[in-house]
C-alpha positions in Angstrom: 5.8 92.7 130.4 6.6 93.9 133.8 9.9 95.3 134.5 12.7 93.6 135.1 16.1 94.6 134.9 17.3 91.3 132.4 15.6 93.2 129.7 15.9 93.5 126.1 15.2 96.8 124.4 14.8 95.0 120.7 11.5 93.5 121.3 8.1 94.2 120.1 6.9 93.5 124.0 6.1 97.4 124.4 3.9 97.5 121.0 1.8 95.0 122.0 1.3 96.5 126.2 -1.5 98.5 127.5 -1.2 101.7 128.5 -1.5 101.1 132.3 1.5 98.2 131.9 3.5 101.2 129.6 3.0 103.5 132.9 3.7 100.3 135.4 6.7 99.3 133.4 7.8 103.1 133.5 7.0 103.4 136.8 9.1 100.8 138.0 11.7 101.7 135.7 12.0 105.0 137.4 12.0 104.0 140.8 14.5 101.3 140.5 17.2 103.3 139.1 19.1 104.4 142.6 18.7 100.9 143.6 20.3 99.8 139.9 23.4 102.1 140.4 23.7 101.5 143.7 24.3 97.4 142.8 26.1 98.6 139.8 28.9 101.1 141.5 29.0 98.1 144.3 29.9 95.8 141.7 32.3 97.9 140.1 33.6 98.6 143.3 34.3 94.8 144.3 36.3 94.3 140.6 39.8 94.1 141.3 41.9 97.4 139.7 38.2 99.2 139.3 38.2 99.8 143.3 39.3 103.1 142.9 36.4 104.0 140.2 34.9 107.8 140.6 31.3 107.0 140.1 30.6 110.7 140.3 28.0 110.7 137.3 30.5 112.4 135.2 31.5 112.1 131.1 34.8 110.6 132.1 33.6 108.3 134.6 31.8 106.3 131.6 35.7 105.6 130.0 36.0 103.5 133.2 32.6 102.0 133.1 32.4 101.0 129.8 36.6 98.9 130.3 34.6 97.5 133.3 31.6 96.5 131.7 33.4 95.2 128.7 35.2 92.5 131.4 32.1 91.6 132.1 30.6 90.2 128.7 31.5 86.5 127.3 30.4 84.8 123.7 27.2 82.8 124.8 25.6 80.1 122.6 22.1 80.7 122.0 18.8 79.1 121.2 18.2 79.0 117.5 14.9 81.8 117.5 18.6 84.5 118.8 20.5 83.1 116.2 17.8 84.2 113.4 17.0 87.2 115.1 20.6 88.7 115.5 20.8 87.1 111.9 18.4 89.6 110.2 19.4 92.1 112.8 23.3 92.3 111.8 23.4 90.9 108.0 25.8 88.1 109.7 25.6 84.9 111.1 25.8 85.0 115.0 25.5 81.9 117.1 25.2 83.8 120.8 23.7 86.0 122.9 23.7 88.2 125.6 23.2 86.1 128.8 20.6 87.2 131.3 23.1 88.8 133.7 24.9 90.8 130.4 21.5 92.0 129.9 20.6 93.2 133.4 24.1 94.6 133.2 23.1 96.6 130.4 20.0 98.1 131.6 22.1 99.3 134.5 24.5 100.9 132.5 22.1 102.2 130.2 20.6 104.0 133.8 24.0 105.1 134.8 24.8 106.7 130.7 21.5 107.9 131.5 22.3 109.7 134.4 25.2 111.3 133.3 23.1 112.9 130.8 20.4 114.3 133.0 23.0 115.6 135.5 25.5 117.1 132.9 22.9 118.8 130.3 20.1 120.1 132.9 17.6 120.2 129.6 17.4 116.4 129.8 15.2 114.3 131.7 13.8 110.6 132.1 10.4 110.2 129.9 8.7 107.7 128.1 8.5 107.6 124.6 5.1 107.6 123.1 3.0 108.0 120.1 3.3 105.7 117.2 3.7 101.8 117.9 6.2 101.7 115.2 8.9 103.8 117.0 12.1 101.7 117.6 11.5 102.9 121.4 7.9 103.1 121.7 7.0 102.8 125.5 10.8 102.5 126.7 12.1 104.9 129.4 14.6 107.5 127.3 16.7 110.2 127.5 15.1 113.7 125.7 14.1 117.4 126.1 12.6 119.6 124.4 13.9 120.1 120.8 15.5 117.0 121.3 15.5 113.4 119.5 14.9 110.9 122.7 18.0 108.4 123.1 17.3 104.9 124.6 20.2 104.7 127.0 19.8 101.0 127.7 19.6 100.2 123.6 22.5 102.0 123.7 24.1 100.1 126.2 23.1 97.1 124.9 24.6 97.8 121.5 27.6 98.5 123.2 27.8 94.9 124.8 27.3 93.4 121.8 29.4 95.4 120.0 32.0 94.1 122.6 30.9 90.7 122.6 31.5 90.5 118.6 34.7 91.7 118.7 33.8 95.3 116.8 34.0 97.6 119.6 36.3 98.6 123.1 35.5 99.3 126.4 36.5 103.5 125.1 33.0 103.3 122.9 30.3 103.8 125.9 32.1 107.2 126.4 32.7 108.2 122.6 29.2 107.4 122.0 28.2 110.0 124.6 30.4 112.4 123.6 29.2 112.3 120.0 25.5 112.6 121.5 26.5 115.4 123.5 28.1 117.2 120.4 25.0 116.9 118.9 22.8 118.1 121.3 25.1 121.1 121.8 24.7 122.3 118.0 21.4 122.9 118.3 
């Protein structure tokens, strides 16, 4: 799989790359991300009543981003093979999915939670989860340090959207969800 920013982080993709597409896909994960939040804060930017957005990589700025974000994500139908996936996922029927652009969406605002992290808790940094194949994460660019458990910022961004997109969460959660992380990270 080589990066692309209309990924999924539930996929068995990673399991089954090499170690040299693992460092590409890494790679170009990494280098990507100014470009990413550049296109995101633009975007934001051009949204009528989010013009004013402070996209100053700080805990409150995510409040904004994840009402923004939220505006942003529809019920889609989908092809039968999401529909038995999301089925076994979530213990419920679902007949939709994200759409492409909701996931590239999500990986950018899984770079921007990302980057509120690194910049907020110096600890933290990008890295790429290795080790067993059978980690939820294996090969995916997260967030850890040391004496830390790794966070996925995209998975969490993508559970965010569907959490939106289902009706179970609000646009407050992206931020809530950080703070609990950060809560967390600052018992230790």
């Amino acid at each position: 799989m080589k990066f692309t920013t209309a990924y999924t982080p539930v996929t068995t993709a990673f399991a089954s790359m090499t170690k040299k597409e693992l460092s590409d896909f890494y790679e170009c994960f990494i280098l990507n991300v100014p470009y990413c939040l550049d296109e995101l804060i633009q975007s934001i930017w051009q949204t009528p009543g989010f013009d004013s957005w402070r996209a100053d990589f700080s805990p409150e700025s995510l409040g904004a981003l994840g009402e923004w974000f939220a505006t942003k994500l529809k019920k889609t139908k989908s092809s039968s093979d999401a529909v038995q996936f999301s089925t076994v996922a979530q213990a419920s029927p679902v007949a939709w999915d994200l759409t492409d652009e909701e996931k590239s969406l999500a990986v950018k605002v899984g770079m921007y939670y990302g980057e509120v992290a690194i910049r907020n808790h110096p600890s933290l940094s990008w890295m790429q989860l290795k080790g067993s194949k059978k980690l939820a994460d294996y090969g995916q660019p997260v967030i850890g340090g040391p004496g830390i458990i790794p966070t996925n910022p995209v998975r969490v961004a993508n559970a965010f959207a569907w959490g939106i997109a289902d009706g179970s969460r609000t646009g407050s959660r992206l931020q809530e969800t950080y703070d609990s992380w950060m809560e967390m990270i600052n018992d230790k």
